[in-house]
N, C-alpha and C positions, 0 to 999 in steps of 0.2 A: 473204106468209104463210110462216111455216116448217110446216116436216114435223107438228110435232104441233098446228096451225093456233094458231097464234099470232103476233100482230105484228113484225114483225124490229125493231122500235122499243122494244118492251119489254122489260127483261128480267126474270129470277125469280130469286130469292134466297130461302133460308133463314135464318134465326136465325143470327148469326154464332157463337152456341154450338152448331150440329147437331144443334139440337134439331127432330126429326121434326114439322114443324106446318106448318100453316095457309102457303101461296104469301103471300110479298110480290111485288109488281107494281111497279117503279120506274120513269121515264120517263126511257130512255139520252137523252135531248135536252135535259135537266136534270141538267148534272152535276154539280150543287150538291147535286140532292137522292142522288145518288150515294155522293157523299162522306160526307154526316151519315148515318152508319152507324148503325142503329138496337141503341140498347141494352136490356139486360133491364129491368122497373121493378124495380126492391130495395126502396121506397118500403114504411115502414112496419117494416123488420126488418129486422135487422142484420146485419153482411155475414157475420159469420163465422161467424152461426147455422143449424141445419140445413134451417131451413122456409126460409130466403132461397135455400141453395144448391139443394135441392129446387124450389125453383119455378122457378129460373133452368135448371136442369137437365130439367125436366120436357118433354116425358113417356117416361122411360127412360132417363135419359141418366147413369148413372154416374159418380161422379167418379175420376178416376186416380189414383195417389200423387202425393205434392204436390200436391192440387187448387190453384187458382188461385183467388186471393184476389177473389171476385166485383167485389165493389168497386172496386178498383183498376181492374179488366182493362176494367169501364165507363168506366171514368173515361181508358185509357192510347186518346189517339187518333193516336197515334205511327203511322210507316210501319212498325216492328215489328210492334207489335201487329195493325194491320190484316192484315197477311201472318200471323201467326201465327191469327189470327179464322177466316181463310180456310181455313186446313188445317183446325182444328181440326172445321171443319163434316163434313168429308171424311172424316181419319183419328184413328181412338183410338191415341192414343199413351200408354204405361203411366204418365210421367211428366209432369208436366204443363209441367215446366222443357223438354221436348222442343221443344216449338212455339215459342219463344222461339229458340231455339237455331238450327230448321232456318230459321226466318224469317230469322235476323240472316244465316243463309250463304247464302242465296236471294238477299241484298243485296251481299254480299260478291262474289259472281259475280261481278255489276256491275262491281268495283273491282278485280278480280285484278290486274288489268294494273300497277296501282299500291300493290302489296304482294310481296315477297319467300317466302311461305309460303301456300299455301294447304292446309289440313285438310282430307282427303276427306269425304262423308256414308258412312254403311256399315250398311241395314237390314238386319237377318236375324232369324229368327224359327226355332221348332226345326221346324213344318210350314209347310208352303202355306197361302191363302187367310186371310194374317193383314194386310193394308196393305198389303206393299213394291211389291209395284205398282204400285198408286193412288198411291202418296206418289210414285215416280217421273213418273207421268203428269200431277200438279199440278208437279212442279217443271217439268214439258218446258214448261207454258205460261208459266213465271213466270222461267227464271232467264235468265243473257243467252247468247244465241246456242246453243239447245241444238241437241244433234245428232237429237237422238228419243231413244227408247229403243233401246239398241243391246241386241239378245242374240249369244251366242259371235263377238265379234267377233273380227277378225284381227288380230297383231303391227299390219300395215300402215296398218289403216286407225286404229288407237289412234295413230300417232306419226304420220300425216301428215293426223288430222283434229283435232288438239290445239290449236295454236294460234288461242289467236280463238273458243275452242270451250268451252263445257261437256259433258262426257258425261255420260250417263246409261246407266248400265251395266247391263241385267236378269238375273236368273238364274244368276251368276256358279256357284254349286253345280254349275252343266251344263256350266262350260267346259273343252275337253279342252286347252289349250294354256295352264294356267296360267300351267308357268314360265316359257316365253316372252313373256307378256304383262308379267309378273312387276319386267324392268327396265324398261318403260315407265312402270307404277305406282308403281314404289319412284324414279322420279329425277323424274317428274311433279309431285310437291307442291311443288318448288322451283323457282324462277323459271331459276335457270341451267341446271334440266335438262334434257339434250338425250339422244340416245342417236344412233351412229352406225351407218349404214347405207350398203350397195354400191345406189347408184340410176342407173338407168340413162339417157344419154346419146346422142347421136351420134358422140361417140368410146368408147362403151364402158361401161364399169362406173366410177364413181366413189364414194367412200365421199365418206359427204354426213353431216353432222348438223344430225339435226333437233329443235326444240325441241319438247317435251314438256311443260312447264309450264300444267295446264289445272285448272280446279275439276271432280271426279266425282263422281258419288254409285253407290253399287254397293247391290246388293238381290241377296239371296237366301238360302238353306235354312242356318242353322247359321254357328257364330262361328269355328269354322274352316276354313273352306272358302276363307279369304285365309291365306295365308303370315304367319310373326308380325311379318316387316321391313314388307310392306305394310300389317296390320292395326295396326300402328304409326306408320302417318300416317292412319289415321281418326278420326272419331266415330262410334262404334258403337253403333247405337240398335235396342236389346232389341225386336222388336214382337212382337204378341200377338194372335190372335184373339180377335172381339169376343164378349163375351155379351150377349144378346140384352136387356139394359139398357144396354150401352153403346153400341146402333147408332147412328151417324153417318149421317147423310144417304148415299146412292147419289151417287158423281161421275159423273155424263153430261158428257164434254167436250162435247157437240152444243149443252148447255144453257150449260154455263158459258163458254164461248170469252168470247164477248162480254166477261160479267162479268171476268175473268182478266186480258182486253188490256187492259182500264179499268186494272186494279190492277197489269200490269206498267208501263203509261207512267207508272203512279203513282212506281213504283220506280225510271225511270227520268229522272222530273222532279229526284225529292231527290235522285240520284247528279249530275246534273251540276249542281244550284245547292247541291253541298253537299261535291264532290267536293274543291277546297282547304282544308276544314277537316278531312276527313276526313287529306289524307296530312298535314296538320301534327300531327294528334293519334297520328298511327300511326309518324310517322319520330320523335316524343319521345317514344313506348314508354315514357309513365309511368303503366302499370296494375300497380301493388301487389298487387292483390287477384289478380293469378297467378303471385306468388312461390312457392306454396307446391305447385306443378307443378312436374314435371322440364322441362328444356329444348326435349328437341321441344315438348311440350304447349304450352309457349308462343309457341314458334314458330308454329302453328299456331293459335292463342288468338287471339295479336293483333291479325289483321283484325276478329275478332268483336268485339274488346274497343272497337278505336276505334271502329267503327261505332253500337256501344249509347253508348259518350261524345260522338259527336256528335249523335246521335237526344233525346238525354238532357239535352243539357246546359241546363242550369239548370233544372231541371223535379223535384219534388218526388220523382219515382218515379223517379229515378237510385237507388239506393242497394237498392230491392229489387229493381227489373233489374239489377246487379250482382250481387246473392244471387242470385237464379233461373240466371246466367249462368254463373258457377260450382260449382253444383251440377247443372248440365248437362255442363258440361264433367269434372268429378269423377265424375260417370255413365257419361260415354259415354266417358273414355278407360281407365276401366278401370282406375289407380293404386291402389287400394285393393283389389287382389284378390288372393289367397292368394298366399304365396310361389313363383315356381318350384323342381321339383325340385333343380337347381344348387345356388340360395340356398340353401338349407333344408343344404344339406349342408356349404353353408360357414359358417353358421351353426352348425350342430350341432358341426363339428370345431373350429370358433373356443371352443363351449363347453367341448373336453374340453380344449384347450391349455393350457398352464400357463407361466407366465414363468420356471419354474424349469430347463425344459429342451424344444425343439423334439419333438411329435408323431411318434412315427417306428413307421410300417408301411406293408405292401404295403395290397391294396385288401383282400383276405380281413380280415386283421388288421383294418385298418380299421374294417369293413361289422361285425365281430367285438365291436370297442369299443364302437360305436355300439349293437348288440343291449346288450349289457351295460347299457346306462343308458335302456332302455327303447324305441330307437329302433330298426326295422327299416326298413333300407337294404338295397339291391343294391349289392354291391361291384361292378361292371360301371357302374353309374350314377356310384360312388364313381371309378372309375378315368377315366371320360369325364369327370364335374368337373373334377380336379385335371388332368386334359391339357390342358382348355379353357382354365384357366387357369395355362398353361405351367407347372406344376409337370413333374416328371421323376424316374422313378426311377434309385436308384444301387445299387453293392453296399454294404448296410450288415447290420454282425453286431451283433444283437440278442439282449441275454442269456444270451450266452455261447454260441448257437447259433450255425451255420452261415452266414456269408454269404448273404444273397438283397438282391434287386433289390426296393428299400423306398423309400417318399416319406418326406423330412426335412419336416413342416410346422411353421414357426415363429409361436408366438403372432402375434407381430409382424405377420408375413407374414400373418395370418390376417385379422387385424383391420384389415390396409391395403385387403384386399380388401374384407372385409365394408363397411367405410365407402364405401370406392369404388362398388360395384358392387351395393349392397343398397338399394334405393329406403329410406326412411324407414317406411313405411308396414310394410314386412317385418322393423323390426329389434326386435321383439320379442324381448328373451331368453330363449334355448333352457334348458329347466329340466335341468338333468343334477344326479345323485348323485354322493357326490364321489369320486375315482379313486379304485382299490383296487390293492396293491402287484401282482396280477399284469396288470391290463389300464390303468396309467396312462401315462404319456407316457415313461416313463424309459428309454433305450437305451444301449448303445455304439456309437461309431460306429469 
């Protein structure tokens, strides 16, 4: 008998939608009855009306943005889905494309070894007590070979518990040795990354490197609390505390172990009777549907991608598990969010140039033009832009005045940038009024 007197033979499950009800009772000695995962009845009303999602939802259970199309998710008895089932009972996630996402990398673990990129997970929330927790404590039982939850871990033990390893990162907001941790993280997502280190021998000090290449998930207070180079190899998923419609079932590891182990050797039958179709669909990298990501993104994308094409293939619900897949990914990397300061100013001076003659002032002037057409700028921000990007000032006599030390910016130059170096999503044109004879681009040089 266990602790809370019940059979070690049985186990207890909830509603795989988290819905707070009534103990199911399954017989671990039947793993048949295991598997057939019990669904909501919808019977009678239709999937996408509100009394179908209300009863399947009930009682209290909020639907996220993006709710999940009831119907389908009955119907999808994929190893996806079941892992995503699983969370979903545990943690509210604000989008509902989330559980899809964290599932397919929970599988992805599995496979590292036979992929080139791996995407970190990266929960943060703006307080405490919103999931990132619990969402680490379900992955420690599900993904492969995790280490526990590590909190303020050491440079040492990140690069020489890496290989062969998944971490699981807690409370990174507390850690006082970021940026030292910093180049284990930032060479970590790629296969060749190693970082070198003086380790010590019988003769001595030897610099050794070590590979670093491991799946993480990091949790904690706030979206910057990672560097922008490392928060640049995540998915970065928004959490929220819950209101008290959307509570989730309480996760007791004590209770679920059982259930958990069942469903990681689940994950770990389909990775090895599924493992050569996987790297065949992963080394012909023909997913379309993340072209329209920048280049890490895909980097990164791509385990997930083959892995829902081989879960998928030939099955009716491929095509809206590729919608859900990237609209997860368009979420959690962030692509669509406001310009950087940078942009924004190389944009702004791309608008005031003119092909009739090179931009030419110091950063005052500049910051000066820029007011003129309704934009205020810090010329100090203006002067770090144009540094950043090797611009340079010279002595040039403007207007018959004095020589001073002035940036020449040429339309050209402007808009090689902008194209280069301005994601798509930020290239909105800057509205300016049009120059006026004392503050327009026209100089001597």
């Amino acid at each position: 008998m266990t602790q809370d007197n019940r059979p070690e033979d049985v186990m207890e499950i909830r509603s795989i939608y988290g819905i707070v009800g009534p103990w199911k009772k399954i017989d671990l000695s039947t793993l048949d009855e295991v598997e057939e995962t019990p669904t909501p009845n919808l019977e009678g009303h239709s999937a996408g009306s509100d009394e179908a999602k209300t009863q399947a939802l009930e009682p209290g259970i909020a639907p996220s943005n993006n709710p999940p199309n009831l119907a389908a998710v009955a119907k999808d008895q994929t190893i996806i889905a079941e892992v995503a089932q699983f969370m979903r009972r545990f943690v509210f996630l604000p989008d509902d494309s989330y559980y899809q996402l964290v599932a397919t990398w929970v599988i992805a673990t599995h496979l590292h070894d036979a992929v080139d990129y791996v995407g970190y997970l990266f929960a943060h929330s703006p307080e405490r007590q919103s999931g990132k927790t619990t969402l680490l404590e379900i992955l420690d039982l599900l993904v492969c070979n995790s280490t526990g939850l590590l909190v303020s871990p050491t440079e040492a033990v990140m690069f020489r518990m890496a290989h062969g390893h998944t971490h699981l990162l807690d409370e990174v907001d507390s850690w006082r040795d970021k940026d030292e941790l910093k180049s284990v993280l930032n060479a970590g997502y790629k296969k060749s990354g190693v970082v070198v280190r003086c380790d010590k021998n019988s003769k001595g000090f030897k610099p050794t490197a070590f590979r670093v290449f491991a799946p993480r998930a990091l949790a904690g207070i706030g979206l910057s609390i990672l560097p922008e180079t490392t928060l640049d190899r995540t998915f970065a998923i928004s959490m929220v505390r819950q209101k008290q419609i959307e509570k989730r079932e309480r996760f007791r590891p004590r209770v679920m172990n059982h259930e958990a182990a069942i469903l990681k050797a689940k994950i770990e039958n389909w990775v090895k009777a599924n493992s050569g179709s996987f790297a065949t669909c992963y080394q012909k990298g023909d997913f379309s549907y993340l072209n329209k990501f920048s280049d890490r993104t895909i980097d990164i994308s791509e385990p997930l991608a083959a892995i829902l094409e081989v879960v998928y293939s030939g099955t009716a619900g491929s095509g809206q598990a590729r919608d859900t897949l990237v609209r997860a990914i368009a979420s959690t990397r962030k692509e669509q969010t406001a310009p950087s300061p940078e942009h924004r100013i190389l944009k702004i001076l791309q608008g005031l140039a003119t092909d009739q003659g090179p931009l030419i002032g110091n950063a005052s002037e500049l910051a000066a033009m820029c007011g003129n057409y309704g934009e205020s700028i810090d010329q100090h921000l203006i002067s770090q832009t144009l540094r950043k990007y090797e611009f340079k000032p010279k002595s040039i006599r403007k207007d018959g005045g004095d020589p001073l030390y002035r940036y020449e910016l040429s339309k050209a130059r402007l808009d090689e940038l902008v194209d280069r170096w301005v994601p798509q999503s930020e290239s909105d044109p800057v509205q300016t009024k049009d120059a006026s004879p004392e503050t327009g681009p026209a100089g001597d040089s």
